[in-house]
C-alpha positions in Angstrom: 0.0 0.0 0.0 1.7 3.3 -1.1 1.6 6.6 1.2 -1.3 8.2 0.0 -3.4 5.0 -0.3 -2.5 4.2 3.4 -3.1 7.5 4.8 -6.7 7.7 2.7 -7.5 4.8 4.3 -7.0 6.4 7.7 -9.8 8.7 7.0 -12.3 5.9 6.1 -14.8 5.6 8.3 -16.3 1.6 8.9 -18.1 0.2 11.6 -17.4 -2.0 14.5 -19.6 -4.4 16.0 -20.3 -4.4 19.3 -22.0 -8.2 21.3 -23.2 -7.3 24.9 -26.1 -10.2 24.9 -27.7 -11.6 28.1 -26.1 -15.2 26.8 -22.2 -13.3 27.0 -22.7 -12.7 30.8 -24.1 -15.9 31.6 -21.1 -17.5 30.0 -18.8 -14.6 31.9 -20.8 -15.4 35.1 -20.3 -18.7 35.3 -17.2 -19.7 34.6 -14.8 -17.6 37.9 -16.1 -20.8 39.9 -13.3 -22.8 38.3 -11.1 -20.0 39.4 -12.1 -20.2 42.8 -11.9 -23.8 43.0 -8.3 -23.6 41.9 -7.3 -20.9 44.5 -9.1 -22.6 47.3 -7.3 -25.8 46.5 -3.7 -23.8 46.7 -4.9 -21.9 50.4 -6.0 -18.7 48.7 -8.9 -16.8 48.6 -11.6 -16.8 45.8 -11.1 -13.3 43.6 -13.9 -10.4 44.6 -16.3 -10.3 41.8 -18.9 -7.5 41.3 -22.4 -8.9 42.8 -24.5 -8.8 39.1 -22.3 -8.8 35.2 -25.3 -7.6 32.6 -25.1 -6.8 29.2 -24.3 -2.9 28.8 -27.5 -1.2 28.4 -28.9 0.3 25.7 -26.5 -2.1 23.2 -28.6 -4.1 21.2 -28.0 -7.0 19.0 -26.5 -5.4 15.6 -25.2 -2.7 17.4 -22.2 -0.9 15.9 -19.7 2.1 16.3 -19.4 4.1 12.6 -15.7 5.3 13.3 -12.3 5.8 11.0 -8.6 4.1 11.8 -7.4 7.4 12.8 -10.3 8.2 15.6 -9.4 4.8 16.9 -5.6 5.7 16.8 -6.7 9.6 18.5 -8.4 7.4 21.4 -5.2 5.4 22.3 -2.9 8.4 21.8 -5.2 10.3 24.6 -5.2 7.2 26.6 -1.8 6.5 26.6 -0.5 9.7 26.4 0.1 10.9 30.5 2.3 7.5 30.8 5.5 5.8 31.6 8.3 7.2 33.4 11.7 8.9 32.4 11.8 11.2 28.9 12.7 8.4 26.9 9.8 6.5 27.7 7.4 9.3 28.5 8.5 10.4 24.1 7.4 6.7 22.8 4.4 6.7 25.1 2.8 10.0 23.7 3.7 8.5 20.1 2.6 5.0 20.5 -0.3 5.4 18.8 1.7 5.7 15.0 3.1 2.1 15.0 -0.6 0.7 13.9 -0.8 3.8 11.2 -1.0 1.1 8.6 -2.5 -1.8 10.7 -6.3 -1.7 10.5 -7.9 -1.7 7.1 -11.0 0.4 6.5 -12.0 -1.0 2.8 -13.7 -4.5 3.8 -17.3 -4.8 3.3 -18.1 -1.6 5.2 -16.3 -3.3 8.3 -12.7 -3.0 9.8 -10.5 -5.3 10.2 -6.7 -6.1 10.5 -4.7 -5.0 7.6 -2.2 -6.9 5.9 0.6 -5.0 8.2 -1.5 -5.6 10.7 -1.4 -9.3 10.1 2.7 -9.3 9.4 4.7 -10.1 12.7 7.9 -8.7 11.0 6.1 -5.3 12.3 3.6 -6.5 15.4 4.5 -9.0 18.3 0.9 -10.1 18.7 0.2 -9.8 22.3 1.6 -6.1 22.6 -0.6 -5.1 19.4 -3.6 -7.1 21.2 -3.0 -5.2 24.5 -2.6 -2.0 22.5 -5.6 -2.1 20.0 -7.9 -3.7 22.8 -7.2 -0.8 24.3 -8.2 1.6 21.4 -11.2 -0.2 20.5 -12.7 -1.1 24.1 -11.5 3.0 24.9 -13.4 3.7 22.0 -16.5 1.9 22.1 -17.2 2.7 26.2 -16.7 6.5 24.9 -19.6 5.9 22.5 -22.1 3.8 24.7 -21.8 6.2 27.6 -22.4 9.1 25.5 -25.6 7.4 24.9 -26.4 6.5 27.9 -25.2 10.5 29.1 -25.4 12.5 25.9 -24.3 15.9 28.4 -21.2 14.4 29.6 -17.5 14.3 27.9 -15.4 11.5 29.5 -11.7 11.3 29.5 -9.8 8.5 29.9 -7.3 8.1 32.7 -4.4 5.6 33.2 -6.1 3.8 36.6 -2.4 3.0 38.0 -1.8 6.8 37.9 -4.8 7.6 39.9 -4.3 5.1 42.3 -0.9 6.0 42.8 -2.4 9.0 44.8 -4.2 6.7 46.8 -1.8 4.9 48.8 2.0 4.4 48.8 5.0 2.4 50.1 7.9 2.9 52.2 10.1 1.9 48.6 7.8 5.3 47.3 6.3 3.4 44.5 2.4 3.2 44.3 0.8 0.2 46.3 -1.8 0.5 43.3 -1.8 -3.0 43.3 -1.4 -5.1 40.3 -2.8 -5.9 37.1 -4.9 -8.5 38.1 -6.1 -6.9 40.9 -7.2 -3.1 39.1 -8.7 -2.2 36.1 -5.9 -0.3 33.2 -8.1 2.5 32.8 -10.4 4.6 34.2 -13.3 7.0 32.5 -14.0 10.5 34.3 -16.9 12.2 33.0 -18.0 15.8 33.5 -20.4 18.3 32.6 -20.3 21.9 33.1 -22.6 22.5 36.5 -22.2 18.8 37.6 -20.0 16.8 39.4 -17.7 14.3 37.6 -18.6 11.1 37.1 -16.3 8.0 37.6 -16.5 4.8 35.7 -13.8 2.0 36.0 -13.1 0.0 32.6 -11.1 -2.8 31.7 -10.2 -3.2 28.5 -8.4 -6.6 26.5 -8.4 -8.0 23.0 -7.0 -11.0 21.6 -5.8 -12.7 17.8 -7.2 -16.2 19.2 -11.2 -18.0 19.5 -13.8 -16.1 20.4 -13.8 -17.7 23.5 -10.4 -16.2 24.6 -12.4 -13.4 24.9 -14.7 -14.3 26.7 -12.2 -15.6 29.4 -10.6 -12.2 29.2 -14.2 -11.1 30.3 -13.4 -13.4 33.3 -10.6 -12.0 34.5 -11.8 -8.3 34.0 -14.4 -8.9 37.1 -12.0 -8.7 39.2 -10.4 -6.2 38.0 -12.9 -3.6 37.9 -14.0 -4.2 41.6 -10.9 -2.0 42.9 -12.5 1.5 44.1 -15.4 1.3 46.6 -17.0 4.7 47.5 -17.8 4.2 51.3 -16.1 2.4 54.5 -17.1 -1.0 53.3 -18.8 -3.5 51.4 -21.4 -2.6 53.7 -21.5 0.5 54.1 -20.8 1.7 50.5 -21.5 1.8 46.4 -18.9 0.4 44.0 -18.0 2.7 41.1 -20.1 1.6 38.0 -17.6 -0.8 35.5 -17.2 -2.0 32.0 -15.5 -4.6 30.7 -14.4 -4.7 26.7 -12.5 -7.7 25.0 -12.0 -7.0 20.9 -11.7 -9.9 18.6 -8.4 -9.1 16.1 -8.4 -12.5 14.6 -7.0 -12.8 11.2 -9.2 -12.9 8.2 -12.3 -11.6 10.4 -14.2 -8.2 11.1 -12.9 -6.6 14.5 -15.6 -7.1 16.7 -15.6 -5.4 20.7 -17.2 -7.6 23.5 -18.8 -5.4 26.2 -20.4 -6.2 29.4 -21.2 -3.3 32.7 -21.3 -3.7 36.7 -23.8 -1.6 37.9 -22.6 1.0 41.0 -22.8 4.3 41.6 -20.0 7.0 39.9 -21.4 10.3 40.8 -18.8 12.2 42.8 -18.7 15.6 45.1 -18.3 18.8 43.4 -15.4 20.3 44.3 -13.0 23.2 43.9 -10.8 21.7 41.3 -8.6 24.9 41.4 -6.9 23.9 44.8 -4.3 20.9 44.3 -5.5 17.6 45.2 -2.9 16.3 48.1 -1.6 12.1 48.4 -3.8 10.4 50.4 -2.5 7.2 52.6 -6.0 4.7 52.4 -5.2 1.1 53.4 -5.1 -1.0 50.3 -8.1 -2.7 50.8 -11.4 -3.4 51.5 -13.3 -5.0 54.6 -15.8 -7.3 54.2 -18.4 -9.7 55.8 -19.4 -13.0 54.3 -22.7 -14.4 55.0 -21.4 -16.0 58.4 -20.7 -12.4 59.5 -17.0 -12.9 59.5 -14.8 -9.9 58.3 -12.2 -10.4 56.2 -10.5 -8.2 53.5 -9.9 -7.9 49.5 -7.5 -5.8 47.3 -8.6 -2.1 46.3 -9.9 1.2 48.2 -12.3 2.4 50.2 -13.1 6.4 49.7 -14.1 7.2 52.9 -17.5 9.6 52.1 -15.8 12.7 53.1 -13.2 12.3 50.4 -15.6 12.5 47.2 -14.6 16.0 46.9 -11.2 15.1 46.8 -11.5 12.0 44.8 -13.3 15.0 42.2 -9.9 16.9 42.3 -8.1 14.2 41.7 -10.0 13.2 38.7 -10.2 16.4 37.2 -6.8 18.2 37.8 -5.0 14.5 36.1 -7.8 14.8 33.1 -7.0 18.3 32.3 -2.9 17.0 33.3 -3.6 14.5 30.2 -4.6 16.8 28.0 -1.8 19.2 28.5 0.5 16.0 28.0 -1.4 15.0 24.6 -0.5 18.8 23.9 3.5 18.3 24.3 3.0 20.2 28.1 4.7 17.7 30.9 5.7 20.8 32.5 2.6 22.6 33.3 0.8 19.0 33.7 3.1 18.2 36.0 1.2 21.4 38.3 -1.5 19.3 38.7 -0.3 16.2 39.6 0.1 15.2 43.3 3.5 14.9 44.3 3.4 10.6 44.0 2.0 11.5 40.4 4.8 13.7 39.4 7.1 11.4 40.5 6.0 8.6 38.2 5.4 11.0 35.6 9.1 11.5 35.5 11.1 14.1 34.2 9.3 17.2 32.8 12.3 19.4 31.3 12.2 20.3 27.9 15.4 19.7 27.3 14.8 16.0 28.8 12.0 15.6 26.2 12.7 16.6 22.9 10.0 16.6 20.3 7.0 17.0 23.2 7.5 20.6 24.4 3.9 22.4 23.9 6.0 24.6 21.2 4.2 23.9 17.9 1.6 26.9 17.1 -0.3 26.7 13.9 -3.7 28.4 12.7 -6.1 26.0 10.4 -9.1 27.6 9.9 -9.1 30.5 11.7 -8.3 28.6 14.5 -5.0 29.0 16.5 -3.7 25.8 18.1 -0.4 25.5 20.5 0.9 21.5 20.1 3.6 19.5 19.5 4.8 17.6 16.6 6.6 14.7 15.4 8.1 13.6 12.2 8.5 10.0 10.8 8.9 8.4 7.8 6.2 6.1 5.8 6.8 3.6 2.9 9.6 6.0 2.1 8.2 9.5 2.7 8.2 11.9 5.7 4.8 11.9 7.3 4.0 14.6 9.7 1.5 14.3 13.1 0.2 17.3 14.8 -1.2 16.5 18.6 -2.8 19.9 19.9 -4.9 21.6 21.9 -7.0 25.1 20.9 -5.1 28.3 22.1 -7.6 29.6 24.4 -8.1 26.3 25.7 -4.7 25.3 25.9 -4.3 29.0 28.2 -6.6 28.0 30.6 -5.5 24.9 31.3 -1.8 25.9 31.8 -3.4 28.7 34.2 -5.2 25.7 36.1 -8.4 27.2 35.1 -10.4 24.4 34.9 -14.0 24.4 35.1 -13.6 27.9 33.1 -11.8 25.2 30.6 -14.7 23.1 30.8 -17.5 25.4 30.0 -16.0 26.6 27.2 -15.4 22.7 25.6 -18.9 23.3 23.9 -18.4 26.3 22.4 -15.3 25.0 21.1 -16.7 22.0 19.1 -18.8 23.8 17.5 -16.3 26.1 16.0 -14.6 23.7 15.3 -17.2 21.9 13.2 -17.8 25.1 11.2 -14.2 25.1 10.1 -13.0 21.7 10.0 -13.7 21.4 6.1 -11.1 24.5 5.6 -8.7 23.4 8.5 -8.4 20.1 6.7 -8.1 21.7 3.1 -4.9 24.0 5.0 -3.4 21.2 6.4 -3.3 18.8 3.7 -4.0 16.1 5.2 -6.3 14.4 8.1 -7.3 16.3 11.2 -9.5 14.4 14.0 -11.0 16.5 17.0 -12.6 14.7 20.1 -15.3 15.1 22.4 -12.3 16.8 24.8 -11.2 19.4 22.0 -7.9 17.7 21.6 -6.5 17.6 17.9 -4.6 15.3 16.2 -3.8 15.8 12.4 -1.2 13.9 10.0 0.2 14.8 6.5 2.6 14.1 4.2 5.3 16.2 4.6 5.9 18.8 1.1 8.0 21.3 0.6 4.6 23.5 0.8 3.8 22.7 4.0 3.8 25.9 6.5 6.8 24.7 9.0 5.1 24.9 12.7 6.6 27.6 14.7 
């Protein structure tokens, strides 16, 4: 596939199917009590599960997300893009996203699937692409169910070890977040000008093998999602609402996303999201009674009541920290970090992190943007990407103004889809917006094109 043909390929938009059937969480349901078995037999103690798995609501069969390779690519570079430690890693995490540039192909029967690069393992180790795509497809396809389900809300998504890093830590000064099979990878914060945040934990997984791989990813993502309680205990408190995604990748068939939800209850404290949000030190777990009335205790956190407000902060001040990241900012993310956040954030100098400095300024119709850029090449040619925020925007994040930020998301959109047709034409090439007014744009790199100053 030459450069243009790839890249035009980017911008086609297919669907992706979505199952989330009353069948898939009876076969979800059912099968942990193998798992428990097992850990009995070796002294250990059965997983905690969330009381009641259901099919997401509102999916029906058929269902589908219309979307293009480069939206799906957008998702994981937001997700993925307040990540890693040190400035090496922190410069290959915000452009992860363009190793799968060529991977998915949009021209199959309306549907998308793997592309033939996406097939070849001289270019993709399987299990990283299945971690990575299962991310940007489960990431994806939460985003659009919940804005059905809340068409008023925007929700970000937010490395869950980096929150929970907040929540507890260690004499060693690393995060007692616990590990992967114990919390979710990712966590959605919605919000809504006027109303507190919402808080959704999500577990995300995909797989080139058998359907039902999948559905024993489903398994495993029960536990995972049952880390954040709000409330002293499982008696006297709400989990957080989950979902858990697994997306088929197997070769020679259409991707397909697996969804299932855990009902709970997400809505937080408002709060004043300007003051910082300090470390807290909660145990790192939960109490609970068993039917016998015996206590006992499993992995994850209990927010005491009197901490939703700060649990708000928290959310908010790392969402609007992500967005500065996706913008090439680690320095004025980093001010709204806690101090455990920063510190796994790693270095934030400019000098430390070449090529994602929050230096890039460029207007595209009519519209000024302040980003940061990166330059690769493509089956032989120099291919541009563009990750950005809106100038105003970008201001009053870096001034910590963040509900001020958030009012003015709307307002922003909309300008935005007045002048994307001209933006595009300027750029010469493919520009992508999401519900969070980040942009992300790619080209072929001419002698034409305007250098970013």
């Amino acid at each position: 596939m030459k450069i243009h043909a790839a890249l035009k390929n980017l911008n086609q938009e297919s669907d992706v199917l979505f199952q989330s059937s009353s069948a898939l969480a009876d076969r979800v349901r059912t099968r942990p009590a193998k798992l428990d078995r097992g850990r009995i037999k070796n002294g250990q103690q059965p997983h905690a599960r969330p009381k009641q798995v259901t099919p997401v609501p509102g999916v029906r069969p058929g269902d589908h997300m219309s979307v293009t390779p480069w939206q799906v690519l957008h998702t994981f570079a937001r997700a993925t893009a307040l990540a890693g430690q040190g400035s090496a890693r922190a410069l290959a995490q915000h452009w992860d996203c363009l190793r799968y540039v060529t991977s998915l192909d949009a021209a199959s029967r309306g549907r998308l699937r793997l592309s033939g690069d996406g097939n070849d393992l001289n270019y993709h180790r399987k299990a990283v692409q299945a971690r990575d795509l299962g991310t940007s497809f489960g990431l994806a396809a939460a985003q659009h169910v919940l804005r059905q389900q809340y068409p008023d809300y925007r929700f970000d998504s937010l490395d869950a070890e980096l929150v929970l890093t907040a929540f507890c830590g260690v004499r060693s000064g690393k995060p007692a977040a616990g590990t992967t099979a114990t919390r979710p990878n990712y966590f959605l914060v919605g919000r809504k000008p006027g109303s507190p945040p919402r808080l959704v934990a999500i577990d995300t997984r995909g797989s080139h093998s058998r359907p039902d791989s999948l559905h024993g990813q489903l398994v495993l993502s029960q536990q995972r999602v049952h880390t954040i309680l709000i409330g002293e205990s499982d008696l006297r408190g709400n989990p957080v609402p989950a979902l858990m995604t697994a997306t088929g990748l197997r070769h020679g068939n259409d991707i397909e996303t697996r969804l299932l939800a855990a009902e709970g209850n997400g809505v937080l404290a408002a709060a004043d999201v300007s003051l910082p949000a300090e470390d807290l030190n909660l145990p790192p777990w939960i109490t609970c009674i068993d039917a016998d009335g015996r206590q006992s205790s499993r992995p994850g956190f209990a927010v005491p009541e009197d901490r939703r407000g700060w649990l708000s902060r928290l959310l908010v001040r790392t969402s609007a920290a992500s967005l500065l990241t996706f913008a090439g900012d680690r320095a004025a993310a980093s001010d709204l970090l806690t101090e455990r956040q920063r510190k796994r954030l790693g270095t934030t100098g400019a000098d430390s992190v070449p090529g994602a400095q929050g230096d890039a300024s460029i207007t595209l119709g009519g519209m000024s943007f302040v980003g940061t850029d990166q330059v690769f090449r493509l089956k032989g040619r120099r291919v541009e990407v563009y990750s950005a925020l809106l100038a105003d925007q970008y201001d009053l994040l870096a001034a910590g103004r963040l509900d001020e930020h958030e009012a003015r998301v709307p307002t922003a959109l909309k300008a935005w889809h007045r002048n994307k047709t001209s933006a595009e034409r300027e750029w010469k090439g493919h520009v992508h917006m999401d519900a969070s007014g980040a942009l992300l744009a790619i080209r072929v790199r001419r002698q034409s094109n305007r250098p970013l100053s």
